[in-house]
MOPAC internal coordinates of N, CA, C and O (Angstrom, degrees):
PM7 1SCF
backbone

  N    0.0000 0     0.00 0     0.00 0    0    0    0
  C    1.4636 1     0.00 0     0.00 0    1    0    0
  C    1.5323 1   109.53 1     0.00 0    2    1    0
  O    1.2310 1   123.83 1   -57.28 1    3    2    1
  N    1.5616 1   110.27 1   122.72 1    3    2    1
  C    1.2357 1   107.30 1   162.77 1    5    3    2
  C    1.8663 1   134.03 1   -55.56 1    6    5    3
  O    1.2310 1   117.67 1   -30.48 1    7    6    5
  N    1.4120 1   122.04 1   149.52 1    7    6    5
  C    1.0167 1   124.62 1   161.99 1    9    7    6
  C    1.3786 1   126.33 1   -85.23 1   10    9    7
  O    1.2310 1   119.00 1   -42.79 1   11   10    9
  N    1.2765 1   119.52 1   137.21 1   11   10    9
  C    1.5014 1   117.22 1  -167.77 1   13   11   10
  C    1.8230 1   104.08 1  -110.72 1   14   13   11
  O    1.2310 1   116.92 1    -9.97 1   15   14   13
  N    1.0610 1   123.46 1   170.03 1   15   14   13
  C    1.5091 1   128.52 1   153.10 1   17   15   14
  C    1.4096 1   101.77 1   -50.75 1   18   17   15
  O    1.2310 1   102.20 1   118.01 1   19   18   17
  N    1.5178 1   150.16 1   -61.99 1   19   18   17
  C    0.8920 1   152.92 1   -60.20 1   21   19   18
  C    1.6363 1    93.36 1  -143.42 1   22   21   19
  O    1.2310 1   127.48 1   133.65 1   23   22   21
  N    1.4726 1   103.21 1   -46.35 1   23   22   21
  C    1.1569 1   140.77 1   168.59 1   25   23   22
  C    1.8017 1   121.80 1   -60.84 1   26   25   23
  O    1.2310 1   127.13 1   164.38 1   27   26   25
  N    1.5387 1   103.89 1   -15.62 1   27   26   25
  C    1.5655 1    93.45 1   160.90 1   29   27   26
  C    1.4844 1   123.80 1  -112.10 1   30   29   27
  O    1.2310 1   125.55 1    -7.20 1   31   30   29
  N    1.1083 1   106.94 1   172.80 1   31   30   29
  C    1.5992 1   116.19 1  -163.81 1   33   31   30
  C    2.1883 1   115.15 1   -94.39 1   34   33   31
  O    1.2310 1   112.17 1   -14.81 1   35   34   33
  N    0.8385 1   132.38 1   165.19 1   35   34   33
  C    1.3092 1   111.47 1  -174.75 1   37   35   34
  C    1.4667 1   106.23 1   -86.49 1   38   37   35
  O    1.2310 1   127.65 1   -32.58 1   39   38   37
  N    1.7084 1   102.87 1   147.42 1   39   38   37
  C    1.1986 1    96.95 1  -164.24 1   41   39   38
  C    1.7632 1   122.38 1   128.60 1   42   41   39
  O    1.2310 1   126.43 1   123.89 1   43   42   41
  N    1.8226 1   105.24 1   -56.11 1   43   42   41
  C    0.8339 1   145.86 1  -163.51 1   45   43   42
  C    1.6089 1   106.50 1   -88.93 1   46   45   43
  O    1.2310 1   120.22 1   -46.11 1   47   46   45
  N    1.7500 1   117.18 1   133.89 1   47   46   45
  C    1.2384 1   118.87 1  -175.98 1   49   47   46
  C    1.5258 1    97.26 1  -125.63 1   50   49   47
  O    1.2310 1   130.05 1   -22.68 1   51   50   49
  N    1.8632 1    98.22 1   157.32 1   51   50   49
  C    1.7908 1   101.77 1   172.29 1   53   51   50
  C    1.5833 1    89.20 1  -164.42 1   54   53   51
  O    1.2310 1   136.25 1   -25.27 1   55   54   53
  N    1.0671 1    86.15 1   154.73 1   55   54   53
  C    1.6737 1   116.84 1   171.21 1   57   55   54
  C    1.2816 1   130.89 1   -98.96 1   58   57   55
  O    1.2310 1   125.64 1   -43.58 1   59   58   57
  N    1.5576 1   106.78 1   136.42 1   59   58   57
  C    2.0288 1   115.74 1  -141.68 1   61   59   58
  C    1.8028 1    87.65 1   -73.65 1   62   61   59
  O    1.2310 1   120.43 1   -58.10 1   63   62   61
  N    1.3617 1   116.78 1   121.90 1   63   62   61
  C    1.7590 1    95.13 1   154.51 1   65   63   62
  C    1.5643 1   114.15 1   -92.84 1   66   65   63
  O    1.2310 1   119.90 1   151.43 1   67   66   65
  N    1.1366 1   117.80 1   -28.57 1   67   66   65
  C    1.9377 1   130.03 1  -179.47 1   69   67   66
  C    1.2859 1    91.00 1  -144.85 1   70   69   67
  O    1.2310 1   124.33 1    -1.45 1   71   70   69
  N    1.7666 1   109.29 1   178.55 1   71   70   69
  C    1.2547 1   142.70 1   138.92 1   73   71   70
  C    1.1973 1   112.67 1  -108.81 1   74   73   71
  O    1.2310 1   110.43 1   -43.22 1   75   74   73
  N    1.5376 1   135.60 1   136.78 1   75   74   73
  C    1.2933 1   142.54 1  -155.10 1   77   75   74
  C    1.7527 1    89.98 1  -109.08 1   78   77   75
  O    1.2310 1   116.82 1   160.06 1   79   78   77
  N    1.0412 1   123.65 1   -19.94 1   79   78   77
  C    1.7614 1   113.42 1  -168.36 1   81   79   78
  C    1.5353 1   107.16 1   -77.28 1   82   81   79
  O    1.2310 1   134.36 1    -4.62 1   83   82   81
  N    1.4670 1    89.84 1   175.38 1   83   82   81
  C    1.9603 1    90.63 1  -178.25 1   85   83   82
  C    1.4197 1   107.87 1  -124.81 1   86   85   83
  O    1.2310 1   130.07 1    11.09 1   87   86   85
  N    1.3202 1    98.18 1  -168.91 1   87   86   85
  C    1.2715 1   125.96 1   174.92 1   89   87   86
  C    2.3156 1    94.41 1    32.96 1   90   89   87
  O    1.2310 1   124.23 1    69.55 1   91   90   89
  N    1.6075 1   109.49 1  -110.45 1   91   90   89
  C    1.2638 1   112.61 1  -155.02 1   93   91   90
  C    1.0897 1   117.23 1   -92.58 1   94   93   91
  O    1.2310 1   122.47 1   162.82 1   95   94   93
  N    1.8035 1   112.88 1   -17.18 1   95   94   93
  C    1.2456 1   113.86 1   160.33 1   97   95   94
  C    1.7215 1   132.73 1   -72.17 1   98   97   95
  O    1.2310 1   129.12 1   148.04 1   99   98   97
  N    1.4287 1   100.03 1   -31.96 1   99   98   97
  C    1.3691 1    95.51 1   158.49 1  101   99   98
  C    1.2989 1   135.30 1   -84.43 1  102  101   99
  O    1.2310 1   124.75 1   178.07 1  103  102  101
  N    1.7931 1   108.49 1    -1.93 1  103  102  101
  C    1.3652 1   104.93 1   162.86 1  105  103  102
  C    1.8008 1   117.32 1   -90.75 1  106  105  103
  O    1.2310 1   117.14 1   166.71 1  107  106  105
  N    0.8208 1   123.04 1   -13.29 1  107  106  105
  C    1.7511 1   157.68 1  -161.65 1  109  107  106
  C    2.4479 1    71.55 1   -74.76 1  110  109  107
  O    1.2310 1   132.63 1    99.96 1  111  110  109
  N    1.1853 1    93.20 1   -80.04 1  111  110  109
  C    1.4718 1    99.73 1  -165.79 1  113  111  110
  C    1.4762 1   118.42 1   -62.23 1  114  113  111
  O    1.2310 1   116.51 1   170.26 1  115  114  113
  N    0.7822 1   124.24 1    -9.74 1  115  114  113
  C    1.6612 1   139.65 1   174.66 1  117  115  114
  C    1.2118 1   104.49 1   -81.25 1  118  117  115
  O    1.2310 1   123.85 1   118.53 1  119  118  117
  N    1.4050 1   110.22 1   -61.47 1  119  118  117
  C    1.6760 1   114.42 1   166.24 1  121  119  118
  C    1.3949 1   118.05 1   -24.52 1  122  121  119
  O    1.2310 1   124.43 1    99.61 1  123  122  121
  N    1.2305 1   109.10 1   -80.39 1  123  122  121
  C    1.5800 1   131.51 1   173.18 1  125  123  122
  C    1.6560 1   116.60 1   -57.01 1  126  125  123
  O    1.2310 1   128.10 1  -173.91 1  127  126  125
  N    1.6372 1   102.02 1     6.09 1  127  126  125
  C    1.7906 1    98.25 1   154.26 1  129  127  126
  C    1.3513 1   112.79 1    90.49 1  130  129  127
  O    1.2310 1   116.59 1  -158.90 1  131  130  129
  N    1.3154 1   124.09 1    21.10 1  131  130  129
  C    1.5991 1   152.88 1  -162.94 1  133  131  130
  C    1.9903 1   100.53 1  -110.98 1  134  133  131
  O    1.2310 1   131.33 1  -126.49 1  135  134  133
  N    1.1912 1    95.73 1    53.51 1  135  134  133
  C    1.2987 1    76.70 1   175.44 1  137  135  134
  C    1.6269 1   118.01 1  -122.65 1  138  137  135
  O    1.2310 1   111.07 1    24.77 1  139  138  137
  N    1.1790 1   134.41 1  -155.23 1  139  138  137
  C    1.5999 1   134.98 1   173.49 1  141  139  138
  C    1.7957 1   113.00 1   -72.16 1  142  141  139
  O    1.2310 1   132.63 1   -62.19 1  143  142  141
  N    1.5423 1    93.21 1   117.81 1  143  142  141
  C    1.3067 1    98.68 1  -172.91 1  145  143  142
  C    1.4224 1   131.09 1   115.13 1  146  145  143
  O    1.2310 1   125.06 1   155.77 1  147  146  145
  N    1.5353 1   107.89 1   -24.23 1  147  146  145
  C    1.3159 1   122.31 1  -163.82 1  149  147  146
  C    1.5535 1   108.02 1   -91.70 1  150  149  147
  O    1.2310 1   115.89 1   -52.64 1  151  150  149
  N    1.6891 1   125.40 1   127.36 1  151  150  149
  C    0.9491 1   124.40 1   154.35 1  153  151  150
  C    1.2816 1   128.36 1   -45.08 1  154  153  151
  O    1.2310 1   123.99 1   -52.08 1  155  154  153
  N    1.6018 1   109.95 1   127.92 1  155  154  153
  C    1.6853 1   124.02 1   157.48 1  157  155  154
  C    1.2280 1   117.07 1  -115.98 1  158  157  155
  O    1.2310 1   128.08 1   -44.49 1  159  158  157
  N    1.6044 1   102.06 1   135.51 1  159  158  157
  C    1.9455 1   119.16 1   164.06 1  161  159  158
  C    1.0895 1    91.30 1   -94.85 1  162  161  159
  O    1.2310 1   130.55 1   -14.70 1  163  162  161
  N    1.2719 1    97.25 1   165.30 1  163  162  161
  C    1.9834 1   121.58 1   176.58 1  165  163  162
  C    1.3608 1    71.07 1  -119.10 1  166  165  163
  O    1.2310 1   125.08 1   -30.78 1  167  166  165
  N    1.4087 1   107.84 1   149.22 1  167  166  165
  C    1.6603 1   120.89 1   160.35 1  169  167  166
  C    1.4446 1   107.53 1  -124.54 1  170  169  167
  O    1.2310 1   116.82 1   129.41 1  171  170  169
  N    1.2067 1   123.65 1   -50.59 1  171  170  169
  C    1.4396 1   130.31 1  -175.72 1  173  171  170
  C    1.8485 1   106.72 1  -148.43 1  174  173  171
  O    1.2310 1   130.49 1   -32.51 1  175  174  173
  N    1.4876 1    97.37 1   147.49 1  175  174  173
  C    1.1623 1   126.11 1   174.54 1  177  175  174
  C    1.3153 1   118.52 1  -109.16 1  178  177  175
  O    1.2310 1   105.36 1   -80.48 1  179  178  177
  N    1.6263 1   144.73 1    99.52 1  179  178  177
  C    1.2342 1   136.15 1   163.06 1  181  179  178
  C    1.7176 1   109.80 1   -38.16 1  182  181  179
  O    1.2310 1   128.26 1   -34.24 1  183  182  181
  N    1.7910 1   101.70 1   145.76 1  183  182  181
  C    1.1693 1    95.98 1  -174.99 1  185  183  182
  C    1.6922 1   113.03 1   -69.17 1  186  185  183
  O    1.2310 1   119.65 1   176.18 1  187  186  185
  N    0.9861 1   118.26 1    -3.82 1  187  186  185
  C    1.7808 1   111.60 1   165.51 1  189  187  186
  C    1.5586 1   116.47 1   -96.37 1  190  189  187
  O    1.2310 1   129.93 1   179.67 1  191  190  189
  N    0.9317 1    98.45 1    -0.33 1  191  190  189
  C    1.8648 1    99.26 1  -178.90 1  193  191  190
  C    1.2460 1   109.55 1   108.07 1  194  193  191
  O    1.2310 1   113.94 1   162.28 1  195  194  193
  N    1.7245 1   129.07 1   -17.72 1  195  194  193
  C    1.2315 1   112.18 1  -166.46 1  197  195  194
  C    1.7321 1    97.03 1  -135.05 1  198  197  195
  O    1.2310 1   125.41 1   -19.82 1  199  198  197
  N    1.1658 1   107.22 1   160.18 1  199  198  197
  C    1.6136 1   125.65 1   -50.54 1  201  199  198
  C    1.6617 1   112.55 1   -67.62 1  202  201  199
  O    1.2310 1   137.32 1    -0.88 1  203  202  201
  N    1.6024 1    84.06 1   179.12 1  203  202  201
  C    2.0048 1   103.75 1  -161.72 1  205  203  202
  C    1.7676 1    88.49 1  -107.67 1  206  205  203
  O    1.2310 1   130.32 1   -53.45 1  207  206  205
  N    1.6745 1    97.71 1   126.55 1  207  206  205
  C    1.2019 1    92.18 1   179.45 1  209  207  206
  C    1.5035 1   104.30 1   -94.85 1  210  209  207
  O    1.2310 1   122.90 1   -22.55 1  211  210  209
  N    1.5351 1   112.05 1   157.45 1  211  210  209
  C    2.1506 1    99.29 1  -173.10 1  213  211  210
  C    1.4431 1    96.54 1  -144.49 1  214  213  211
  O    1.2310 1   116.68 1   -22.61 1  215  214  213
  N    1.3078 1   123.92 1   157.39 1  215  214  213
  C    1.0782 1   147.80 1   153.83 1  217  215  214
  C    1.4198 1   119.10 1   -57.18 1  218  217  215
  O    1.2310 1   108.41 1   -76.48 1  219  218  217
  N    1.3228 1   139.27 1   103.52 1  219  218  217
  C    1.7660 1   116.60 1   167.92 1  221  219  218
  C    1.4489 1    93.84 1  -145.68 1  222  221  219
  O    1.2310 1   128.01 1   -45.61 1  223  222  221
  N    1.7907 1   102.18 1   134.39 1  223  222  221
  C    1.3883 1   118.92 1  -175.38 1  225  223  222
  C    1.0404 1   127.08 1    54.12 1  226  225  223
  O    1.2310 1   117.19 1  -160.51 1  227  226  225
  N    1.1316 1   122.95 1    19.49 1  227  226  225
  C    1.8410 1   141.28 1  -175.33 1  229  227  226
  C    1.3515 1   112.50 1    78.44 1  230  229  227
  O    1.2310 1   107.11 1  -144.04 1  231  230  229
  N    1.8888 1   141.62 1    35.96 1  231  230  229
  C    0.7186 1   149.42 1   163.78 1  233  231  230
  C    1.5977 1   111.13 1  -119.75 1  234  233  231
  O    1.2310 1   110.82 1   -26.54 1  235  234  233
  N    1.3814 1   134.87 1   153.46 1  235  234  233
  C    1.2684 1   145.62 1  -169.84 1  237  235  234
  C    2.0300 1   103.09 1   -98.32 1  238  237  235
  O    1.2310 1   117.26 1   -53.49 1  239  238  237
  N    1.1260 1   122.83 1   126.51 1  239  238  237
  C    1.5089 1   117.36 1   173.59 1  241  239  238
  C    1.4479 1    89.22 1  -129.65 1  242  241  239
  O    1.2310 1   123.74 1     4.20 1  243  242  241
  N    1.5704 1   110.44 1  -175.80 1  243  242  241
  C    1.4850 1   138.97 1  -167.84 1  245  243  242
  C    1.4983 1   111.04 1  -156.46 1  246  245  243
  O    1.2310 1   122.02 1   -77.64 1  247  246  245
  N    1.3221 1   113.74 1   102.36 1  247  246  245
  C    1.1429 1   134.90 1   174.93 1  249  247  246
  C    1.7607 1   134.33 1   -81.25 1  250  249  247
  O    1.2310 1   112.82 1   -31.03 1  251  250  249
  N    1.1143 1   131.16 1   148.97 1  251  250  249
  C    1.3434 1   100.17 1  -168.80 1  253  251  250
  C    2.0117 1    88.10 1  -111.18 1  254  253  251
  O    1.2310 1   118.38 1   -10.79 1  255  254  253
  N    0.8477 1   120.69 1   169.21 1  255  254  253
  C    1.7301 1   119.64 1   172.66 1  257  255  254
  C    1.1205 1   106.69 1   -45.55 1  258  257  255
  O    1.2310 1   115.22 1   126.52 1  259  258  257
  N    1.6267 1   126.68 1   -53.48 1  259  258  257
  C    1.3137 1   124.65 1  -159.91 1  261  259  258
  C    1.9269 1   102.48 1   -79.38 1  262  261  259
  O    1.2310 1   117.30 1  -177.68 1  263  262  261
  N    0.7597 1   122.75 1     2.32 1  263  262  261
  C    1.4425 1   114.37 1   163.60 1  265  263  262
  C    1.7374 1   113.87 1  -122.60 1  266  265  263
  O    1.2310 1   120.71 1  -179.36 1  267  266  265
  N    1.1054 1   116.26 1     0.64 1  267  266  265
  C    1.3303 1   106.41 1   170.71 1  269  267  266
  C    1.8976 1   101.94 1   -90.35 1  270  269  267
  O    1.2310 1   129.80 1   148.52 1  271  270  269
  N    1.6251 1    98.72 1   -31.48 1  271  270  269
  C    1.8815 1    88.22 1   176.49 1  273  271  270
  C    1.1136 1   104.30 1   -63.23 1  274  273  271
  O    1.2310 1   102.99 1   170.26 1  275  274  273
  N    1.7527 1   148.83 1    -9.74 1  275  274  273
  C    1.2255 1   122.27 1   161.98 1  277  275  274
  C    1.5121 1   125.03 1  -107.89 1  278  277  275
  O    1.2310 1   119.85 1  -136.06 1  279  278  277
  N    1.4695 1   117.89 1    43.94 1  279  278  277
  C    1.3904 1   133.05 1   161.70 1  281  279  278
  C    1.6376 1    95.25 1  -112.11 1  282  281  279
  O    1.2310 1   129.85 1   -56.83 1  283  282  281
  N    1.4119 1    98.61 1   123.17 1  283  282  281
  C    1.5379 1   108.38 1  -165.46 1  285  283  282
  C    2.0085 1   105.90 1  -109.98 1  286  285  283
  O    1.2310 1   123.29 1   -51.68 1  287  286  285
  N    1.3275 1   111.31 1   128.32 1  287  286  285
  C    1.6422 1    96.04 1   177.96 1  289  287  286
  C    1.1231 1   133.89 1   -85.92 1  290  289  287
  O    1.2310 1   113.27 1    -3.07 1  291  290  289
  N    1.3905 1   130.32 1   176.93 1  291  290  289
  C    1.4052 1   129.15 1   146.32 1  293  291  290
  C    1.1690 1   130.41 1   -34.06 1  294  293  291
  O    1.2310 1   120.10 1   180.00 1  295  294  293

């Protein structure tokens, strides 16, 4: 079973192996420095799950669920 972004808890770090999305969403996240290799923090979790706030490259982003299930881990 794959690991997702989605799938860690705050606190918790993992390393990008792919992005599973297409076309603009996976270019949308590449942009913003989401690519293979790159460390992620979870910092905060909304209390419904959405969105996961994360750490990448020493900048803060905001994810919604449906694009962190296609940042896939180590």
């Amino acid at each position: 079973m794959q690991r997702t972004l989605k799938d860690l808890k705050p606190g918790e770090t993992g390393r990008v192996a792919k992005i599973d999305g297409k076309g603009p969403v996976k270019r949308r996240l590449m942009d913003m420095g989401v690519t293979r290799g790159t460390e992620i923090l979870i910092r905060k979790v909304a209390p419904l799950g959405d969105p996961i706030e994360v750490n990448v490259r020493g900048y803060e982003l905001s994810f919604r669920k449906a694009e962190a299930e296609s940042i896939i881990l180590e």
